[in-house]
Backbone as CSV, one residue per row, in Angstrom:
resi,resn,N_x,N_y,N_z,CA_x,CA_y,CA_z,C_x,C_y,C_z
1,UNK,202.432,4.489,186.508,203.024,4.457,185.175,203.900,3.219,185.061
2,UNK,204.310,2.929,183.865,204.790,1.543,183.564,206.433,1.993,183.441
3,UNK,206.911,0.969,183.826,208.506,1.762,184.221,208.987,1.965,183.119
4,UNK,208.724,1.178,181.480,209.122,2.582,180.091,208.782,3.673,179.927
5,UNK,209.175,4.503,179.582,208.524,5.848,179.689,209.140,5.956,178.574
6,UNK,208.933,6.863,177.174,209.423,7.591,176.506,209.048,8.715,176.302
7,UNK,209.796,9.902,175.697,209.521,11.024,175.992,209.828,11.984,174.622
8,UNK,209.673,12.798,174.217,209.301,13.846,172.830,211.240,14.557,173.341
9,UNK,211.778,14.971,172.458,212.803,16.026,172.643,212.685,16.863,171.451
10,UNK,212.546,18.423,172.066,212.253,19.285,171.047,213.695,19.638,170.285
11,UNK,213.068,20.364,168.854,214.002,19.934,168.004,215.264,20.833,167.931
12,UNK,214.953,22.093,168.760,215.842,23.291,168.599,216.775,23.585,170.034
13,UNK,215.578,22.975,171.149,215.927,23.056,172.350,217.269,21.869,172.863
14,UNK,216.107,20.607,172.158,217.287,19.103,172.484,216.904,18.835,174.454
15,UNK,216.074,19.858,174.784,215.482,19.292,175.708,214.279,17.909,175.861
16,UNK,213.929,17.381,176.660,212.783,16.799,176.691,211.374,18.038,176.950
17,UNK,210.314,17.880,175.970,208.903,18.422,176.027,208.485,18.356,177.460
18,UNK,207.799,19.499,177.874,207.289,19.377,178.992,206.017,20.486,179.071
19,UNK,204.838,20.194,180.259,204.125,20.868,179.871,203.932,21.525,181.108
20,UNK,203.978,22.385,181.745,204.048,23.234,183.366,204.878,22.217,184.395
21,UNK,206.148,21.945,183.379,207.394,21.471,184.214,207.386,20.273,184.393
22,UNK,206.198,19.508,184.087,206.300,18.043,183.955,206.366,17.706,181.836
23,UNK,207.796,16.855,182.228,207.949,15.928,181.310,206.517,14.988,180.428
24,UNK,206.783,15.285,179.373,205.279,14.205,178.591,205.749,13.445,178.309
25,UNK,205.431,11.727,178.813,205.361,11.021,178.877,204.497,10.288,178.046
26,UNK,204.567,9.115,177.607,203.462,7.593,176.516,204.569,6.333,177.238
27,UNK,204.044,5.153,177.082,204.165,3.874,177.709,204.641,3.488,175.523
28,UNK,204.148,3.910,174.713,204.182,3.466,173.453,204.735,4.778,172.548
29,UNK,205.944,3.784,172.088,206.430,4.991,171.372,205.947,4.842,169.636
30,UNK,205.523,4.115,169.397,205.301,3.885,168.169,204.095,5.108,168.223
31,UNK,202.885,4.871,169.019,201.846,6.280,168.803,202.482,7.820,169.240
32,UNK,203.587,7.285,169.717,204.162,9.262,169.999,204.813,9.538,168.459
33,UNK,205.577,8.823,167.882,205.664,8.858,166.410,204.784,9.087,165.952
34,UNK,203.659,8.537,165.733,202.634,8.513,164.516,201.763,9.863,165.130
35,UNK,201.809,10.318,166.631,201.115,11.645,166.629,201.783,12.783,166.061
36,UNK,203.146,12.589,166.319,204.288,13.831,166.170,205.209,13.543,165.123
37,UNK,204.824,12.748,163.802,206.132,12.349,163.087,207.571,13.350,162.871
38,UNK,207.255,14.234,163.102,208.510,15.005,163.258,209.488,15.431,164.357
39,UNK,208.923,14.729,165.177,209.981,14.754,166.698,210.246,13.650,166.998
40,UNK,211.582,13.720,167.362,212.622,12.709,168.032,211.612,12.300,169.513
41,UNK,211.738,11.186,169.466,211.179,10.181,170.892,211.883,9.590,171.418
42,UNK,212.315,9.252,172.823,213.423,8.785,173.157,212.786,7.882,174.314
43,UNK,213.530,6.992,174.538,213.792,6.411,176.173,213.714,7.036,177.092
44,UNK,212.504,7.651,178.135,213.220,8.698,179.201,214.239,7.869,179.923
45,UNK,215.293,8.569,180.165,216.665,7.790,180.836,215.943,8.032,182.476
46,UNK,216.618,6.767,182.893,216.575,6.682,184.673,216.643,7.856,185.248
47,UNK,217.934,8.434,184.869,218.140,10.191,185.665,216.467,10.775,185.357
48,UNK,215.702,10.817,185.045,215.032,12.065,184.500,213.597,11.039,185.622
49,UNK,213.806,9.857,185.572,212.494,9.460,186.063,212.092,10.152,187.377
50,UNK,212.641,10.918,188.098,212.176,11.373,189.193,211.850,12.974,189.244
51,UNK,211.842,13.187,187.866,210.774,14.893,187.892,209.683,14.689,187.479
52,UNK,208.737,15.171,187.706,207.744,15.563,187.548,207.293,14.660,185.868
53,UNK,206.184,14.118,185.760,206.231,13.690,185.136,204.402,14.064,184.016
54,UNK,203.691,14.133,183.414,202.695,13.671,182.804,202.611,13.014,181.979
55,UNK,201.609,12.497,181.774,201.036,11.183,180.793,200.554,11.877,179.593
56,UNK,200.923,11.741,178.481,200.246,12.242,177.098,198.966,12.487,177.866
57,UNK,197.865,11.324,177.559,196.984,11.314,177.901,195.834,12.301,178.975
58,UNK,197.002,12.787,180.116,196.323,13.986,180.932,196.885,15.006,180.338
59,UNK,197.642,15.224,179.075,197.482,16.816,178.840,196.419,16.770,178.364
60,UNK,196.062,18.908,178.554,194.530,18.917,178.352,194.063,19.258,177.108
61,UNK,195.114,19.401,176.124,194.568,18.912,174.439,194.285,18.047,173.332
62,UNK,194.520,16.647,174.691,194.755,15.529,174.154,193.303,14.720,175.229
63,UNK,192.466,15.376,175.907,191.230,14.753,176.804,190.434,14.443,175.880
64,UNK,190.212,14.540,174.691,189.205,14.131,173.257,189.471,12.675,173.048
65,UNK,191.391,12.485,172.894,191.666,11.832,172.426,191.350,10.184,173.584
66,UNK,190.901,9.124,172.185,191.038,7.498,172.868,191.993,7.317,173.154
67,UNK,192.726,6.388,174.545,193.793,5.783,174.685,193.649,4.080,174.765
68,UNK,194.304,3.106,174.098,195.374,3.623,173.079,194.771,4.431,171.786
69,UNK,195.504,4.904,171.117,195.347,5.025,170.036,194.551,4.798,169.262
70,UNK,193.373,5.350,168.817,192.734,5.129,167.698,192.436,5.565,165.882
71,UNK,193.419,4.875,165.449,193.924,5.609,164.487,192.927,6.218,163.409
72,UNK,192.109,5.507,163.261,190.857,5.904,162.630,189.968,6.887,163.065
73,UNK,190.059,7.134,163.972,189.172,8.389,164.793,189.972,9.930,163.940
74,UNK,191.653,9.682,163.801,191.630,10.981,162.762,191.605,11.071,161.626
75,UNK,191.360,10.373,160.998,191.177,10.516,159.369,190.128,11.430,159.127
């Protein structure tokens, strides 16, 4: 992984998103916006870089999806 990481924080919790204890992770925060416009995206901070981590990309509701981004594929 590329040493930016940003990360989703849910909106009620104020935790960072995670999916069986690993943190979800994108290298691009502009497409974690445009997937989720309603959640806060952040910087994962240094402290957090050493849990457990996944890549958008390997969660398994997102294996359809092109990386990067293909914005036209959802219209």
């Amino acid at each position: 992984m590329s040493s930016a990481q940003y990360a989703y924080v849910g909106p009620v919790s104020g935790e960072l998103l995670s999916l069986g204890g690993a943190v979800l992770v994108h290298d691009d925060p502009a497409e974690m916006a445009w997937l989720m416009p309603t959640m806060r995206v952040i910087r994962l901070p240094k402290a957090d870089m050493g849990r457990p981590l996944m890549r958008l990309r390997d969660h398994p509701d997102l294996a359809a999806v092109s990386w990067p981004l293909n914005r036209e594929e959802f219209r």
